[in-house]
N, C-alpha and C positions, 0 to 999 in steps of 0.2 A: 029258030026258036031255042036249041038249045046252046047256041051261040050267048043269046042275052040272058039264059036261064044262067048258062058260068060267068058272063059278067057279075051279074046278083049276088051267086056264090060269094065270088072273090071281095065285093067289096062289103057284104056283111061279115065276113073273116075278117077282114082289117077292119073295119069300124069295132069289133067285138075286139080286137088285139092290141088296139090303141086306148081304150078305154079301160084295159085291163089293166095294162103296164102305169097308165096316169096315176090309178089307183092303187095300185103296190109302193108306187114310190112318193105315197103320202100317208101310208098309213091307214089303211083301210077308207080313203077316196071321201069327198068332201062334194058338198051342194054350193059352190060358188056360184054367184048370180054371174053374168056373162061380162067383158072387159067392156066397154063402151069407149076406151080410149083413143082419143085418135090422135093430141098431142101431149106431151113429148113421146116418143116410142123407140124402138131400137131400130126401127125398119127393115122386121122381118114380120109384119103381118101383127104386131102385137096380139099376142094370143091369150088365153085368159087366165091360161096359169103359169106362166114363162116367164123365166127370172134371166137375166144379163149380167152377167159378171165382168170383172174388171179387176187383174193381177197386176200386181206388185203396182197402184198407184203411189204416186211419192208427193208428198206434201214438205214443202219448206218449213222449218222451223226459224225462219228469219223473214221478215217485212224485205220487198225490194227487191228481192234474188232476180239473178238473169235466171237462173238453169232452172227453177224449180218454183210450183206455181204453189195457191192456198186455197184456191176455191174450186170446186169441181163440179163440173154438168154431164152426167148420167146419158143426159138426151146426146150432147156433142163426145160424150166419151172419151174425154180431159179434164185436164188440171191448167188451169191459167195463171200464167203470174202476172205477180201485179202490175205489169206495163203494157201488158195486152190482154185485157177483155173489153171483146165488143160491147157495142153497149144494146146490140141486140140479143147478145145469152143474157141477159139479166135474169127474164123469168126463167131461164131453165137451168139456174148453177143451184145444185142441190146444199151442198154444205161449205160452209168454210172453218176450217181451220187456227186457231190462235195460240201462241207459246209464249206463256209466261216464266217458263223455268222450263228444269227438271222435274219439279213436284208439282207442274198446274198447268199443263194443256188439255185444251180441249177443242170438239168440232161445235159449231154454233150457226145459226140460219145468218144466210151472206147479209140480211138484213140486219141485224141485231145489232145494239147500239155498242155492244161492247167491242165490234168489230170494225177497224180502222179505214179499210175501205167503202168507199159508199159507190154502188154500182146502180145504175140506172135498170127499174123494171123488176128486181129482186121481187119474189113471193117471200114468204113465213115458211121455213121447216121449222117441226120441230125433233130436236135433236134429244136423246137421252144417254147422257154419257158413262151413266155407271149402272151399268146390266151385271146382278149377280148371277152369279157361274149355276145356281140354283134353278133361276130363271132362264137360262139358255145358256145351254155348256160352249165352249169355245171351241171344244174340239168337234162338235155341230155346224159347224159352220160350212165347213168343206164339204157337206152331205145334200144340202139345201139344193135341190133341182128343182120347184114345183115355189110357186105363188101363192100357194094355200098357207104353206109356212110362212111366208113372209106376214100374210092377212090378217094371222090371230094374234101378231105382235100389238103388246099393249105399251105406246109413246106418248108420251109429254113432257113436253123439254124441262128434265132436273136442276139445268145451272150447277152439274156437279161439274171436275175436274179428274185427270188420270195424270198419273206420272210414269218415268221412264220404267220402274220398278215395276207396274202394273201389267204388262207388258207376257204374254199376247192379251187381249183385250177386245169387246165387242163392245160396238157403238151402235143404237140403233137408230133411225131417223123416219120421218115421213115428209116427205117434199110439198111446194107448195098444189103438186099435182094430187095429192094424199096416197102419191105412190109409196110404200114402206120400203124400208133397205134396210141391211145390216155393215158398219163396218169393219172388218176385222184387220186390228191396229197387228203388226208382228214385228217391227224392229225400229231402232231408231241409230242413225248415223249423225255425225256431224251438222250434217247440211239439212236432214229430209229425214221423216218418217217412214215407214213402209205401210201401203195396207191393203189389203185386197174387200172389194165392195162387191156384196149384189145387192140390185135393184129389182122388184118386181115391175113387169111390165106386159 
């Protein structure tokens, strides 16, 4: 008996210690309705406040590249270029990327007309490209553990543009899944951009 009286113990401790810490590091803890998701996921159990991140993605600033892809899927955890994507990620390539200069790229739904590849199966994101530093500071970004944050993100794709000068920079997005992300744009080279992305999942 008192065998199963300490198991009891033990796991209303951690039941009480996991639930405490969820809510510390959101902020004084949130009434999120439960995840229902079952695709796309990270496949770690998609849990309902768990965010996936994804460092230093590199997005091409040119059409065609071998090295360096413009469309990226969350669920496959890549960047495709444009001579190899299946045409089974369609529904799952979350943003694509376009560069029209220095002063006028931006991320856009792989569907959208303004974007030159047409990929088979693509859903609707939508993307918002110009998030003031008011609305969500940039140096926030690297903080973000918890899905709650991502949830209260308010998107609809602006059709605005960023240039090189804007640079660090947040993108925020909602996939055809109405999973919400953040991108955070941080350098630009020659060939590719830099950015680190989370995804709520």
């Amino acid at each position: 008996m008192r065998k199963y009286f300490l198991l009891l113990v033990i796991a209303v401790i951690a039941l009480t210690y996991t639930a405490c810490t969820k809510e510390a590091g959101i902020g004084g803890g949130t009434n999120n309705p439960g995840d229902t998701t079952t695709t796309p996921g990270s496949g770690s159990g998609n849990k309902a406040d768990s965010v996936v991140t994804f460092t230093d993605v590199k997005f091409s600033l040119t059409p065609a590249s071998e090295s360096y892809g413009r469309v990226f899927s969350s669920f496959k955890g890549k960047v495709y270029v444009d001579s190899d994507i299946p045409d089974s990620v369609g529904k799952y390539i979350d943003i694509a990327f376009n560069n029209f200069g220095a002063f006028s790229m931006f991320f856009t739904s792989p569907n959208d007309e303004s974007f030159d590849l047409k990929i088979p199966g693509t859903l609707t994101t939508l993307v918002r490209n110009k998030v003031p530093s008011d609305t969500f500071n940039v140096n926030a970004f690297d903080t973000i553990a918890h899905a709650s944050t991502l949830k209260k993100l308010t998107i609809a794709t602006d059709n605005e543009s960023f240039g090189s000068s804007d640079m660090p920079l947040l993108i925020f997005f909602q996939n055809g899944f109405a999973k919400k992300g953040i991108i955070k744009v941080k350098a630009i080279t020659t060939d590719y951009i830099v950015a680190d992305v989370k995804v709520m999942y």
